[in-house]
N, C-alpha and C positions, 0 to 999 in steps of 0.2 A: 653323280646323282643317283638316288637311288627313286626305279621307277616305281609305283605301282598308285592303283586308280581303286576309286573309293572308300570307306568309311568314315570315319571324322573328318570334318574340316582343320585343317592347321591352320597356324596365323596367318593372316593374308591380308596384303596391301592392296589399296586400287593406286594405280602408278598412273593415273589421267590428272590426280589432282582437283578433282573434281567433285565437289561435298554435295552430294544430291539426297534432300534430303525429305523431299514432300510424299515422301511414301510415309514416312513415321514423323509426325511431329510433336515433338517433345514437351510445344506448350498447351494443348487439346490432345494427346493423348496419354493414358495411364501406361507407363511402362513397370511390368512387373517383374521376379525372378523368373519364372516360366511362364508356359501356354497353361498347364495345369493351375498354377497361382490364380493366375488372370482370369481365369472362370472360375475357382473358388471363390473370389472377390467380387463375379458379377453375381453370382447365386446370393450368397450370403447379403449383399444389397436388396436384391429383390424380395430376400426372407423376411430381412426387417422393416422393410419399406412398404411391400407392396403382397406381404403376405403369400408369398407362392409357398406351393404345399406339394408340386412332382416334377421331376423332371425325369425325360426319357431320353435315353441316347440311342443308339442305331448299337446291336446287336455286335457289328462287327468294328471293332474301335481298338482305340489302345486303352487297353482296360488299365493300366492304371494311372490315367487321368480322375476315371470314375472313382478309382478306390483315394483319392488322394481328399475327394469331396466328401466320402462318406461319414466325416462328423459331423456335417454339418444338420439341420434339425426337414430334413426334406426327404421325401419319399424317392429312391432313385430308383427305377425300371427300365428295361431295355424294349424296344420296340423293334419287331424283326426284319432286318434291312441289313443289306452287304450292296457294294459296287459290282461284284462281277455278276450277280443276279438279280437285278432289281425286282422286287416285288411289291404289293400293296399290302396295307394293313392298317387297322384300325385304331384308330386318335381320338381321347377324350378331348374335346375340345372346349379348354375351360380356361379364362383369366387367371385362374392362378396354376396353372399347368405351363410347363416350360419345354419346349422341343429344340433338342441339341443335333441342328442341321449341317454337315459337313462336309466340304468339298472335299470328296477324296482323291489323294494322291494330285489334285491340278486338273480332275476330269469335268468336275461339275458340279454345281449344288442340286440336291435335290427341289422339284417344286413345291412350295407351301401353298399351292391353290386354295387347298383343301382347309386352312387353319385361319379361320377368321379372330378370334378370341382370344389363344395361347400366347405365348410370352416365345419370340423364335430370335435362339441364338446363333450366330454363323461360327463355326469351327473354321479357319480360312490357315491353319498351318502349312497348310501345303500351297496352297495358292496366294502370297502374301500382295499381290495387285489386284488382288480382289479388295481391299481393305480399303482403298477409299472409293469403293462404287458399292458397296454394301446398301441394304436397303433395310436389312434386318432392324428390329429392334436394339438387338446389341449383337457384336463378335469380338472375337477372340481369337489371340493365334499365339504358339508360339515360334521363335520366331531364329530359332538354331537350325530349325529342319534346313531352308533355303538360305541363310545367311550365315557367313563364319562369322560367328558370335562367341562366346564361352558360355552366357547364358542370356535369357532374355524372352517376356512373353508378353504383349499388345494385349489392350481392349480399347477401342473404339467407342467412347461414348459421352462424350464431349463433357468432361469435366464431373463426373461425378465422384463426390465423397467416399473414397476407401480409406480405410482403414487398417492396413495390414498389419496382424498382431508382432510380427516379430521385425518392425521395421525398426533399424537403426541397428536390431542383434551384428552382432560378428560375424557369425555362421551363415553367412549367403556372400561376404563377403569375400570369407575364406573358399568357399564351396568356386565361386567365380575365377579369385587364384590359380586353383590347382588345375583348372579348365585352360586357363590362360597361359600355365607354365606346360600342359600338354602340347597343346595349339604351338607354342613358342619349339619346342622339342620334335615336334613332328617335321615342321618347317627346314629345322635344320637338318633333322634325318633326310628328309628328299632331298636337301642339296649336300648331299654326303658329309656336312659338318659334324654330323654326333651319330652314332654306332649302336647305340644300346637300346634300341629301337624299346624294346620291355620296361624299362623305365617311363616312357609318355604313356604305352599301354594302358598300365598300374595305375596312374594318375586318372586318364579319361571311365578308365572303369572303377574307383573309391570315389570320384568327383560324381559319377552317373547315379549309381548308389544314393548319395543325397540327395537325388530330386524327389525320392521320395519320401523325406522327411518334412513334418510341419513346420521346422524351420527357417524352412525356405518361403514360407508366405510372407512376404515382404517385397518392397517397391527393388526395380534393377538396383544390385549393387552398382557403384558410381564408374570403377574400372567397367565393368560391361559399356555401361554406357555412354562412355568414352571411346569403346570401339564402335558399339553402335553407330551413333552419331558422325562419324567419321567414314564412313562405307559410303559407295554410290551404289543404294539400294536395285534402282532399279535397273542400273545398268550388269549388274551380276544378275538379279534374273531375266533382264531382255538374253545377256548369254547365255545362260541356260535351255533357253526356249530354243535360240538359232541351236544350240550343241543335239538339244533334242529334232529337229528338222532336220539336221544331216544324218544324227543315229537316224531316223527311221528312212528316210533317202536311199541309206547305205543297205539296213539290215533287209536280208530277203526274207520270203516266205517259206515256212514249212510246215510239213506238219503235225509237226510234235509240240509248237507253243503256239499261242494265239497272244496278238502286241494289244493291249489296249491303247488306248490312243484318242486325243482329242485335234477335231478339227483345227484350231487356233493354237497346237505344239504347247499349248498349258500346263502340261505335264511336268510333274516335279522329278522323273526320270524313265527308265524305261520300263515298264510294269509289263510282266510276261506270265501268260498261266499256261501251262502245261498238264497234258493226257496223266500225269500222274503223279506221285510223287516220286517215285524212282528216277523220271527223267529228269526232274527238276533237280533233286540232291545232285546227278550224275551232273548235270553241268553248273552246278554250284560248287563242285568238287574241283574239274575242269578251267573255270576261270581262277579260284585260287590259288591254282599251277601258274597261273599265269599273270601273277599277282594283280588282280581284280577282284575288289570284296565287295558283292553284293549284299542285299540284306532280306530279312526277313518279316513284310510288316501287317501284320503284326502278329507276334506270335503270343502262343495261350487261349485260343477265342474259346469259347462257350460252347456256343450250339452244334449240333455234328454239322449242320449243313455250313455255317462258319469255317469248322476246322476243316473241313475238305477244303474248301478254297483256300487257307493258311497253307495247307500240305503243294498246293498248287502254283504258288505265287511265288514269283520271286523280281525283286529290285535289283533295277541297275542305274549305279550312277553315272551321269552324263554332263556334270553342272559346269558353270562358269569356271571349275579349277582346270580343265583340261582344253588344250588347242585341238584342230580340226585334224592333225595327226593322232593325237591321242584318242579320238573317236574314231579314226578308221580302224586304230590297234583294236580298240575296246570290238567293237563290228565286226573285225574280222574273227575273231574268238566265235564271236556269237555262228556266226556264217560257218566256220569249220566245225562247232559242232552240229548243227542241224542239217548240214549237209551230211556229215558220214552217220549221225543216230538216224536220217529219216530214211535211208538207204538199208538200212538195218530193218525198219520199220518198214 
């Protein structure tokens, strides 16, 4: 077998037999090609329906959700807001203004106290059991981040007429494939059945490429949804949550990174900022010795007080793909380097 822990999901079975499936339900909810789809769809509704004319998102986001929106006929601005520094700032508050609220990374939503009037969308990709206790007017997730999926993005909103222009095209279908034949390829790399590890590579990175084309606005291809469908949702992320409670159980303290962390293990994995970026690269260098690929989310932000937390941040995966050995592996990495950089320090 060959080891190593994070980045893409591979194909993956739940071996319980167990079809659970009232996390996502197929007959009440729109399932689309992505999370970006799926709030193209809920915008574009509201444009023609109910006339909305702005929508804001939080400064620190994965901007190209935003860029994926931008044909559509709506004013898009960013409002200044990051998780690792929350701060206040001011909201036109108007019925046809829309505010794009996001639980980041499994921490928390922001409060809407303050918005009586606007149109408030929940971002819930990271947190995907937030989705049926939602209170928003409407949310959205997509829905690859927490689940091995190929593709796939939720909206929440009990039956409303979309439209998506390129439904029934080829091209989401095939885009779905090449996802599924990585997943399929990766799978057997880890059980040492196939070698050529750059070949799924190839695939998960021309297949990622497409998400950012318009022709993926259309409802799930039907192979996605076939895997969908067949997953015990919420029993991969109840593991995830237990995998994040022993990570942070395990990992010590130092003082070269600071764990963010929610009370309830919510958390979509282990989000760690660090005194700078030197230490962060150095132990993003560190675990890739040790075949451990963390991520970087998100990269590209905007504003300088953004990109210093980008420069800062870094993802570690802990999900339902790995046993409670493989989390001490993952732990103890984290633990030898912060013990000999903070010894240094």
């Amino acid at each position: 077998m060959n080891r190593e822990f994070g980045s893409d999901f591979h194909f993956y079975q739940c071996n319980n037999g167990i079809r659970e499936v009232s996390l996502i339900n197929s007959t009440t909810d729109s399932l689309f090609f992505s999370g970006r789809v799926a709030l193209y769809n809920i915008l574009d509704y509201g444009i023609r329906n109910y006339g909305w004319k702005r929508v804001g998102f939080p400064s620190y986001y994965c901007h190209e959700v935003v860029v994926f929106c931008e044909t559509l006929p709506i004013e898009i601005f960013y409002y200044p807001y990051n998780p690792f520094q929350p701060s206040s700032f001011e909201w036109v508050d108007d019925e046809q203004h829309v505010f794009i609220n996001v639980d980041f990374f499994g921490l928390g939503l922001m409060s809407t106290d303050f918005i009586q009037k606007s149109v408030v969308v929940e971002d819930l990709s990271n947190n995907l059991l937030k989705l049926v206790e939602s209170k928003a007017n409407y949310c959205f997730a997509s829905l690859r981040k927490q689940l091995p999926v190929p593709v796939g993005g939720i909206s929440k909103d009990f039956l409303l007429k979309y439209s998506p222009i390129n439904d029934g095209n080829q091209f989401p279908e095939d885009v779905a494939s090449e996802k599924i034949a990585a997943m399929f390829l990766k799978a057997k790399y880890l059980d040492g059945e196939f070698k050529a590890k750059q070949v799924y590579r190839n695939l998960y990175i021309k297949s990622e490429k497409s998400f950012s084309s318009c022709h993926t606005n259309s409802y799930i291809p039907t192979s996605a949804k076939n895997i969908l469908l067949n997953l015990s949702h919420k029993e991969l992320i109840n593991k995830t949550h237990k995998n994040i409670k022993l990570a942070k159980d395990l990992l010590k303290n130092y003082p070269i990174f600071k764990l963010l962390t929610s009370k309830k293990n919510t958390e979509m994995g282990l989000m760690l900022i660090f005194e700078n970026k030197e230490i962060r690269d150095s132990l993003k260098t560190h675990l890739l010795k040790k075949n451990i690929y963390p991520s970087i989310l998100w990269p590209n932000q905007k504003t300088e007080t953004d990109k210093y937390f980008e420069d800062r941040f870094l993802f570690v995966h802990v999900d339902f793909r790995y046993t409670s050995n493989d989390i001490q592996y993952i732990i103890n990495q984290l633990n030898d380097f912060g013990a000999c950089n903070s010894k240094q320090n």
